[in-house]
Structures are given as structure tokens and as C-alpha cells.
FIMIBA-123187 format. One record per residue (C-alpha): x, y, z; residue number from 1. Coordinates in Angstrom, 1 decimal. Layout:
N
+--------+--------+--------+-----+
|     px |     py |     pz |  nr |
+--------+--------+--------+-----+
|      X |      Y |      Z | NUM |
...
+--------+--------+--------+-----+
//
This chain:
279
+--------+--------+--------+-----+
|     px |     py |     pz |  nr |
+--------+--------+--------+-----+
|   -7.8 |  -31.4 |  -14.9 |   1 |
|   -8.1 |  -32.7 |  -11.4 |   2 |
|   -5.4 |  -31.2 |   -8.7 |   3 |
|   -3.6 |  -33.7 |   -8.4 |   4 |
|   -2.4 |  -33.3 |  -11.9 |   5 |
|   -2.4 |  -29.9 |  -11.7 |   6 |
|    0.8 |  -29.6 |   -9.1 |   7 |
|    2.1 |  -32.5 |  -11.2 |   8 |
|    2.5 |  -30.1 |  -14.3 |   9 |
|    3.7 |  -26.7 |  -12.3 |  10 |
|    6.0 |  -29.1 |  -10.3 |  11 |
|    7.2 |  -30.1 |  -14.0 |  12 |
|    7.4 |  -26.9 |  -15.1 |  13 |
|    9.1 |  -25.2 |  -12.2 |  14 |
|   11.7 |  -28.2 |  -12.6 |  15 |
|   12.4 |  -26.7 |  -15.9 |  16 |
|   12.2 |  -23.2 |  -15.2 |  17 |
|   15.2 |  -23.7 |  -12.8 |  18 |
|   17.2 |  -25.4 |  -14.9 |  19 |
|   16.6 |  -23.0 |  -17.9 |  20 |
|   17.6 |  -20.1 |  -15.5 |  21 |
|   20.3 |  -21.9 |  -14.0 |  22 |
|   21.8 |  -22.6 |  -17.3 |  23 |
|   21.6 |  -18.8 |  -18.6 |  24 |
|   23.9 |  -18.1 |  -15.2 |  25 |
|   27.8 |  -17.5 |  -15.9 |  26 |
|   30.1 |  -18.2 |  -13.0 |  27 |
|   31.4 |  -14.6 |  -13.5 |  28 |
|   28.1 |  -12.9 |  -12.9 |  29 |
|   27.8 |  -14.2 |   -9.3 |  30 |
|   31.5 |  -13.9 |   -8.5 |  31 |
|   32.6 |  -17.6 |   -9.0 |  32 |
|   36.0 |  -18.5 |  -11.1 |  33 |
|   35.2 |  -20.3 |  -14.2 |  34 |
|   37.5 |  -22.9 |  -13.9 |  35 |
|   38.6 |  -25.4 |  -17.0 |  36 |
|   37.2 |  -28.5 |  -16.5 |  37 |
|   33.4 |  -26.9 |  -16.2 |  38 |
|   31.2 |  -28.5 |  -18.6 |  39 |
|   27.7 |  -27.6 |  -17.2 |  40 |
|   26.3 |  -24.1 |  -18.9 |  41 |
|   25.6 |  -21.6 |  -16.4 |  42 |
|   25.9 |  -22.4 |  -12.8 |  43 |
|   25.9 |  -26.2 |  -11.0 |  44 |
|   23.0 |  -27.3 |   -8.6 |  45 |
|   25.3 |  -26.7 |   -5.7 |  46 |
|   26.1 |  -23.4 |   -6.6 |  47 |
|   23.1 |  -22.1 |   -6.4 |  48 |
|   22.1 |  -24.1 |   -3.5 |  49 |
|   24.6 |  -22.7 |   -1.8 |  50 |
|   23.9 |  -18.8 |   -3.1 |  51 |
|   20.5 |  -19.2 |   -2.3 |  52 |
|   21.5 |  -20.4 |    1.2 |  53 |
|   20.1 |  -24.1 |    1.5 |  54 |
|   21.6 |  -27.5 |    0.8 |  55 |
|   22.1 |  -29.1 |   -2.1 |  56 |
|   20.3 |  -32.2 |   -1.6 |  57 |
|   16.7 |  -30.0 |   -0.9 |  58 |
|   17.3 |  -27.5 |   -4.0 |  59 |
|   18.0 |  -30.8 |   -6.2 |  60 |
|   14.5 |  -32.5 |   -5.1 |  61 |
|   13.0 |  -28.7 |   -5.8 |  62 |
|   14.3 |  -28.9 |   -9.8 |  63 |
|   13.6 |  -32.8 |  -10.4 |  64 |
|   10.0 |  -31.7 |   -9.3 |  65 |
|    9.8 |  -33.1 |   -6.3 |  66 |
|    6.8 |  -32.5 |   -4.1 |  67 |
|    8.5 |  -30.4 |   -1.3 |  68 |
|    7.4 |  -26.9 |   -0.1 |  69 |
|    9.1 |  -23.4 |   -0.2 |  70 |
|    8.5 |  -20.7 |    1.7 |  71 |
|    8.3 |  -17.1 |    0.1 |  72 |
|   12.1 |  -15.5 |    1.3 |  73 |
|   13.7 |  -18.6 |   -0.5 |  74 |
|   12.2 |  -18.0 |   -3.8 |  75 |
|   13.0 |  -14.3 |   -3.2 |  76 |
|   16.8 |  -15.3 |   -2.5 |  77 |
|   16.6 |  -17.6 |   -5.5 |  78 |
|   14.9 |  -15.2 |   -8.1 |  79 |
|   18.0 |  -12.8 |   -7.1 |  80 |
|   20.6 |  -15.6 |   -7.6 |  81 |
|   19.4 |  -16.6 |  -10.9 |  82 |
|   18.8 |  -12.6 |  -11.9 |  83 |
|   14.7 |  -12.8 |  -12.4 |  84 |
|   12.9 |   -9.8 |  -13.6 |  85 |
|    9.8 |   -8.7 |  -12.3 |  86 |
|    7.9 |  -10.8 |  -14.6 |  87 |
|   10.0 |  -14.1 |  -14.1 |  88 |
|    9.8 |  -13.7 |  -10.4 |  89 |
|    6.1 |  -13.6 |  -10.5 |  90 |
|    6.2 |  -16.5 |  -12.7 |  91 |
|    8.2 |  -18.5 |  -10.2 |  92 |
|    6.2 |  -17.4 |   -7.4 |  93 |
|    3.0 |  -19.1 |   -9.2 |  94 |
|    4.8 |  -22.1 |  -10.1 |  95 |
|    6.2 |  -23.2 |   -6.8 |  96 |
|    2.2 |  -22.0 |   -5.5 |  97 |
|    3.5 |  -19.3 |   -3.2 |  98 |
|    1.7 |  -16.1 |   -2.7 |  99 |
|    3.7 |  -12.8 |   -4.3 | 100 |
|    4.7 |  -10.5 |   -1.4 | 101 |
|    3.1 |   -7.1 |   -1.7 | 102 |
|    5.6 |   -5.0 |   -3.2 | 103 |
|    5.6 |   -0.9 |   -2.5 | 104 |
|    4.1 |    1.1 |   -4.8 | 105 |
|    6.1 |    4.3 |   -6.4 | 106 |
|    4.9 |    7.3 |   -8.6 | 107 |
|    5.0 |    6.6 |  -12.6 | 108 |
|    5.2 |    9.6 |  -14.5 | 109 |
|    5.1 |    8.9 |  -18.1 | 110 |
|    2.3 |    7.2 |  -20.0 | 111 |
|    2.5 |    5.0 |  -23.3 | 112 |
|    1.5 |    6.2 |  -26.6 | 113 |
|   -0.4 |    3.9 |  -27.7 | 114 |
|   -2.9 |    5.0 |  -24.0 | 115 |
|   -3.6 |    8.1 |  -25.2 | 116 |
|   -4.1 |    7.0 |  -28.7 | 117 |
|   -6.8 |    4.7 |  -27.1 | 118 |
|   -8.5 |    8.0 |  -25.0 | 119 |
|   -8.4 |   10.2 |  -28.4 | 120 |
|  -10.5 |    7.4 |  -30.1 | 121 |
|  -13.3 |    8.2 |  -27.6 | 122 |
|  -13.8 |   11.7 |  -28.9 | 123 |
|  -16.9 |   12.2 |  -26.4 | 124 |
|  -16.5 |    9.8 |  -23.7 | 125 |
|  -14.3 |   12.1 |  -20.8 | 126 |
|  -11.1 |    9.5 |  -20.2 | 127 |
|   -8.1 |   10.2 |  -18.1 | 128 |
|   -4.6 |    8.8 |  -16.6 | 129 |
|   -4.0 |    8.6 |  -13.3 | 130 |
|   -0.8 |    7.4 |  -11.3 | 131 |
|   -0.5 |    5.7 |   -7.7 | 132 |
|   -0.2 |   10.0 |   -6.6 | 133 |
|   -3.4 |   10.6 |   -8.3 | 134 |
|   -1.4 |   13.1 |  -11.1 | 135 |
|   -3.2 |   13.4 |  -14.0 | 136 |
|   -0.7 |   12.3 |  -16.7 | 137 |
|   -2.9 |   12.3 |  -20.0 | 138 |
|   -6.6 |   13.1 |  -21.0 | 139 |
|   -8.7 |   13.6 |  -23.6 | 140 |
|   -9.9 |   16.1 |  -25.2 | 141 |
|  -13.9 |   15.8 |  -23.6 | 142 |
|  -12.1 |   15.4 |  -20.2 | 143 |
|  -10.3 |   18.3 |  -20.5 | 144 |
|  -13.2 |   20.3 |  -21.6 | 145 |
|  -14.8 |   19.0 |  -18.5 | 146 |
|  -12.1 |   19.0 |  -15.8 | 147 |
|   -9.7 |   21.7 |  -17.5 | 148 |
|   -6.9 |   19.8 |  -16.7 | 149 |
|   -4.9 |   21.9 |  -19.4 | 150 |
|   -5.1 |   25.0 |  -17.6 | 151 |
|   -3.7 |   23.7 |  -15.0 | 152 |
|   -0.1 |   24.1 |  -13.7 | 153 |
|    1.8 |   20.7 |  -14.6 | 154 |
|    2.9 |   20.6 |  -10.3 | 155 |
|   -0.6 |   21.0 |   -9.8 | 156 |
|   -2.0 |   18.7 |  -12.2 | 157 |
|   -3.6 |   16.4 |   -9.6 | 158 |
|   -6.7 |   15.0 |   -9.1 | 159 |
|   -7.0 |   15.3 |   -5.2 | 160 |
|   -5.2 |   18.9 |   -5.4 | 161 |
|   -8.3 |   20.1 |   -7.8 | 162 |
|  -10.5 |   18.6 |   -5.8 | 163 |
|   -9.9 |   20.3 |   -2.6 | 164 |
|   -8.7 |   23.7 |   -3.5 | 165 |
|   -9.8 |   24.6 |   -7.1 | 166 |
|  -13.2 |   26.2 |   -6.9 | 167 |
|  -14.3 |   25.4 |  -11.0 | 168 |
|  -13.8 |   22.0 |   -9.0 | 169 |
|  -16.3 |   22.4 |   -6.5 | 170 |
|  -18.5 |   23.9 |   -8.5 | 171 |
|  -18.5 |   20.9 |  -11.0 | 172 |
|  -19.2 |   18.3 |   -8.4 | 173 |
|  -23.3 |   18.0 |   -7.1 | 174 |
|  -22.9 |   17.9 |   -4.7 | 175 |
|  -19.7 |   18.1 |   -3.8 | 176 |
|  -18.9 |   17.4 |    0.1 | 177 |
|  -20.4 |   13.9 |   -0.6 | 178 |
|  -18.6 |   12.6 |   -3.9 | 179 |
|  -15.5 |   14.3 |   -2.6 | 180 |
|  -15.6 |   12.4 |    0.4 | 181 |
|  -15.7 |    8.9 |   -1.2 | 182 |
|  -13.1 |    9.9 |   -3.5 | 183 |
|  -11.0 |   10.8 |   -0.5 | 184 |
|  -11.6 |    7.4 |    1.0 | 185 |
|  -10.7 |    5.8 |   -1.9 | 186 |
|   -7.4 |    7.4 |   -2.5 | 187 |
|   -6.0 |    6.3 |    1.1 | 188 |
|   -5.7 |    2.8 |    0.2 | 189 |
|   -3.4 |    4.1 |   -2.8 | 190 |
|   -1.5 |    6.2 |   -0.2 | 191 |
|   -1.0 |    2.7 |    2.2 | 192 |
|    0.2 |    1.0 |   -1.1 | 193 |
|    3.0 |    3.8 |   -1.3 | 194 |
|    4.0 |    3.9 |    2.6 | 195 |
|    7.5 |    4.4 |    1.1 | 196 |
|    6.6 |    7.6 |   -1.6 | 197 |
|    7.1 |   10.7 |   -0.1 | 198 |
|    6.2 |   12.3 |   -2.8 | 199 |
|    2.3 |   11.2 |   -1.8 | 200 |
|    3.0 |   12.6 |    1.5 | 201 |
|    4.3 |   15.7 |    0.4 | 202 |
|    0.9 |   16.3 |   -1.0 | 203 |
|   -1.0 |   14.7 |    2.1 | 204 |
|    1.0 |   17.4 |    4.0 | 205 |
|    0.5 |   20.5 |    2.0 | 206 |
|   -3.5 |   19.8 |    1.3 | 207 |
|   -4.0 |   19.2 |    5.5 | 208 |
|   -2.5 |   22.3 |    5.7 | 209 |
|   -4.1 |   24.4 |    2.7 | 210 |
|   -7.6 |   22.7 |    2.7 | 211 |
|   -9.8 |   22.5 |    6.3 | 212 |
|  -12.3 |   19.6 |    4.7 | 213 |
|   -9.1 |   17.6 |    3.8 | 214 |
|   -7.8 |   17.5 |    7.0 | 215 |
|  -10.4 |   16.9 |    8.8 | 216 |
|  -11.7 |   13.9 |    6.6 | 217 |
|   -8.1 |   12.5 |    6.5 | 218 |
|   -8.2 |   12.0 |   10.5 | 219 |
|  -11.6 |    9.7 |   10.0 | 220 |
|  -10.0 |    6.9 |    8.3 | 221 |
|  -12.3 |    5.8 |    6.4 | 222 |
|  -11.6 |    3.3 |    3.3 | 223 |
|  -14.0 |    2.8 |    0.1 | 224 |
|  -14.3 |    0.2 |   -2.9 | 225 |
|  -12.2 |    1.1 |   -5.9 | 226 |
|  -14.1 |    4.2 |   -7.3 | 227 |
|  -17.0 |    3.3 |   -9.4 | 228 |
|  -20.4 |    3.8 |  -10.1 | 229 |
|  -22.5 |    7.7 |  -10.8 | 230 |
|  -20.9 |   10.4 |  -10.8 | 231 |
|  -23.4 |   13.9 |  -10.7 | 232 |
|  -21.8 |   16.9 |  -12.5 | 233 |
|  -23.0 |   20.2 |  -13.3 | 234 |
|  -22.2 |   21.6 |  -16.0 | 235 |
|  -22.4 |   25.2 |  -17.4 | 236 |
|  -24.9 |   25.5 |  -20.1 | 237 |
|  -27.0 |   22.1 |  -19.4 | 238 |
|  -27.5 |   21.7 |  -15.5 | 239 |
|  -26.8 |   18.5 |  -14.0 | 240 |
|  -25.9 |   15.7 |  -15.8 | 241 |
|  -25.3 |   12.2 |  -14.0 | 242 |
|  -22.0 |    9.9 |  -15.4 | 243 |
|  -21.0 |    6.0 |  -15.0 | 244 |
|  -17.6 |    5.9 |  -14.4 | 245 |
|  -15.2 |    3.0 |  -13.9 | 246 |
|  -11.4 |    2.4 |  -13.2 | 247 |
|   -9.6 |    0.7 |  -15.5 | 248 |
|   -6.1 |   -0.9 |  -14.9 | 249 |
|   -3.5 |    0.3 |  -18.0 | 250 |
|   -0.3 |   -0.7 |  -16.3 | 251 |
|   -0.4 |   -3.2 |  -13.1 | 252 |
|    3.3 |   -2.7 |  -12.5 | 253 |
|    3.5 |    0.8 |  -12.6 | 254 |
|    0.0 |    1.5 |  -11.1 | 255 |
|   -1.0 |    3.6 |  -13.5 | 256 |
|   -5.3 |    3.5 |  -14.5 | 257 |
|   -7.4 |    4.9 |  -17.0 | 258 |
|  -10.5 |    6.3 |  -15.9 | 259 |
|  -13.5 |    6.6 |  -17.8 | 260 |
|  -16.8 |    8.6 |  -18.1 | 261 |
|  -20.1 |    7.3 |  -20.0 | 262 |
|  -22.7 |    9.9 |  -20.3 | 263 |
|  -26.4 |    8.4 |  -18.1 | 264 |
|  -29.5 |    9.4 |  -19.5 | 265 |
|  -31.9 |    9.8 |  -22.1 | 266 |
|  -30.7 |   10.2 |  -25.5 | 267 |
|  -31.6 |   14.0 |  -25.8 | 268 |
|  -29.4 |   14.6 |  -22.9 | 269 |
|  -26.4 |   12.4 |  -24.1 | 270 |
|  -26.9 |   14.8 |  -27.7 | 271 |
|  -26.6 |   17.8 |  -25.7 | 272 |
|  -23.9 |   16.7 |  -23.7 | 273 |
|  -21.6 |   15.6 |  -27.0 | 274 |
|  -22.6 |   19.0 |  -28.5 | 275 |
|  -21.6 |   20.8 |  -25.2 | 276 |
|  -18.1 |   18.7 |  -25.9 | 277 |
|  -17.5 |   19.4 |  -29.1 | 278 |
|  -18.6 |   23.0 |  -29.0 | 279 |
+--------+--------+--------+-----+
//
């Protein structure tokens, strides 16, 4: 499909999204009378021109398809006149080829069942939830033999909390100033995409003043790649044992990922490391 057709079909289909959303619109719900003689369903063209705050001639052209441009904080005023959800407002950002503005993230605390029906499928593969605060909200039962996180109090159930001031933690982690460090680094870019949580920098303020390596790493600014890659972990009983882990995304909206752990090495070590779970 060449461009040109391309914007031909998303200008068709934005046409058509309006209208549709127009049409699902009563009067009432915007604060307009009724009237009798109203024979369109929903709202007219110039009513939502006019809610939307341009002229009725340009936000006709935009729903007959027309090849005219919008700018971001019209389609923003428009997905609130015509009462888009998060899902429709995306949708109409992409059709009318505008960029989504960044939204702030917030704190999720609940995780679906079906998640942690997924994690207790992997019976010897360490898996866990983390939100946008880095709480750990569900695990495993092969994480939680290897993190503990069940023996922890639920207000201190958090990933970057463990790290810094649990010393099972520290011991866990070979070695541990240098993973800990990139896992800091990672984290800030979650704690920029909640400028607005304070419940993020209610636990920024109480680690800078409980933990001396956390403060001083949090004044170097530094910023790493999603986390991924080896983790090295020593574990009681078997000496250190290197992991591949990755981030996965379970909920975009609510920022909420699943990390996972896949035993590296030789296949007498992965056999002593699943009877070391199980045991």
C-alpha cells in the first residue's frame, strides 16, 4: 500500500470515527437543550465545532476526510467533547497521525488473575510483578524461594527497598554494588515517568535517608536500558549461579511488568538449581 493511499484510508476512517462518536452524543450530556425539531442523533457538526473551540466550516472538512492538519490540544479538546476513553483517544490520535502526548504515570496496585496464573505455570523459572513504584505485587513460587518476597512486610514489599537495606539481599547479589547500581539507574527513568506520584518520592526520600549507597548514587544521574540481560546470584547450597532475565510488559496502561528469570548454564547446574527450587 503506497502512502498516499494510506492517509487516504485513516482520513476515511477518522471521517467515520467522528461521526460515529458524534452520533452516540446526547445534547444533555454536554449541557445543550434538546429541542423538538432535532432530527440528527447525537450532537450536530456545529456543536461540537463550537465545544471543541474551532469553526464549523474546518471541523466539517476534518469528518468528510479532508486533507487538513490538527494539532495535538485539538484532538485532546475533541476526545473530551465526544467522551473518549483512553483507548478511543489513542485511536483518534493515530488516525488523525498525531503523536500521543506522554501521559504521567501513577502506582497500580492490583494484578489480574489470569498474571499470576501465567507465573504459577512456570513452576521453576523465578517470575515476578512489578508496578511503576517498583512494589512487588505477585510472584511465584521459585521467586519467592529466591527473593523471599513473602517474608516480607507488605509496606516493604519493594524491589529497590530490598535492595538497598535488606542484607539476605545483598548477600544474593554477586556482586552486588555493580548489579545494584544499574538497577538503580534503571529505575530513575520510572521515577521521571511518575513526576506527579508522591508515593515514588516518599520512597526516594526515606531510602536517601536510611541507605548511604542510595543516596549517593541517586545524585549521579545516571540512566540505563530497560533492565535485561545476566544476572549473577549466589545462592545458599550451590554457589553462584548466572540468570537471563528480561522485562516483560503485562499492562501498558497501568505500567505494570512481569519479570522473568531463565536459569544460564550447563544442564547439571540448571538440575541443581530446579532441585534447590523445589526442595
Amino acid at each position: 500500500m503506497t502512502a498516499q493511499r494510506t492517509l487516504t484510508r485513516t482520513r476515511e476512517d477518522l471521517a467515520e470515527f467522528l461521526r460515529k462518536h458524534r452520533e452516540k452524543i446526547a445534547p444533555e450530556e454536554v449541557g445543550l437543550p434538546r429541542g423538538r425539531r432535532r432530527r440528527t442523533p447525537g450532537l450536530r457538526r456545529e456543536e461540537v465545532a463550537a465545544l471543541a473551540g474551532v469553526g464549523l466550516t474546518w471541523y466539517t472538512w476534518l469528518e468528510q476526510g479532508r486533507d487538513i492538519s490538527v494539532s495535538a490540544t485539538f484532538l485532546d479538546n475533541l476526545s473530551q467533547v465526544l467522551k473518549l476513553d483512553a483507548a478511543e483517544r489513542r485511536h483518534l490520535f493515530l488516525l488523525a497521525h498525531q503523536r500521543l502526548p506522554s501521559e504521567l504515570g501513577k502506582t497500580w496496585c492490583s494484578v489480574p488473575p489470569l498474571v499470576q496464573t501465567l507465573m504459577d505455570d512456570l513452576p521453576k523459572r523465578p517470575a515476578y510483578i512489578l508496578n511503576l513504584r517498583w512494589d512487588v505485587l505477585a510472584w511465584n513460587a521459585a521467586a519467592d524461594k529466591l527473593f523471599n518476597f513473602s517474608a516480607q512486610a507488605p509496606e516493604r514489599r519493594n524491589m529497590l527497598w530490598l535492595l538497598f537495606t535488606d542484607p539476605a539481599m545483598r548477600q544474593l547479589l554477586s556482586p552486588w554494588e555493580e548489579q545494584v547500581g544499574q538497577m538503580l539507574s534503571s529505575f530513575r527513568r520510572d521515577f521521571a515517568r511518575a513526576a506527579q506520584d508522591p508515593a515514588i518520592d516518599e520512597l526516594v526520600e526515606e531510602l536517601t535517608k536510611v541507605a548511604p549507597e542510595f543516596k549517593a548514587w541517586w545524585k549521579n544521574q545516571e540512566v540505563n536500558a530497560p533492565c535485561q540481560g545476566v544476572r549473577h546470584l549466589d545462592l545458599d547450597g550451590i554457589g553462584a549461579i548466572a540468570f537471563e532475565h528480561t522485562t516483560l510488559t503485562v499492562d501498558e496502561e497501568r505500567h505494570l511488568r512481569l519479570v522473568y528469570y531463565a536459569h544460564k548454564g550447563s544442564d547439571t547446574e540448571k538440575q541443581a538449581f530446579n532441585e534447590w527450587v523445589v526442595g
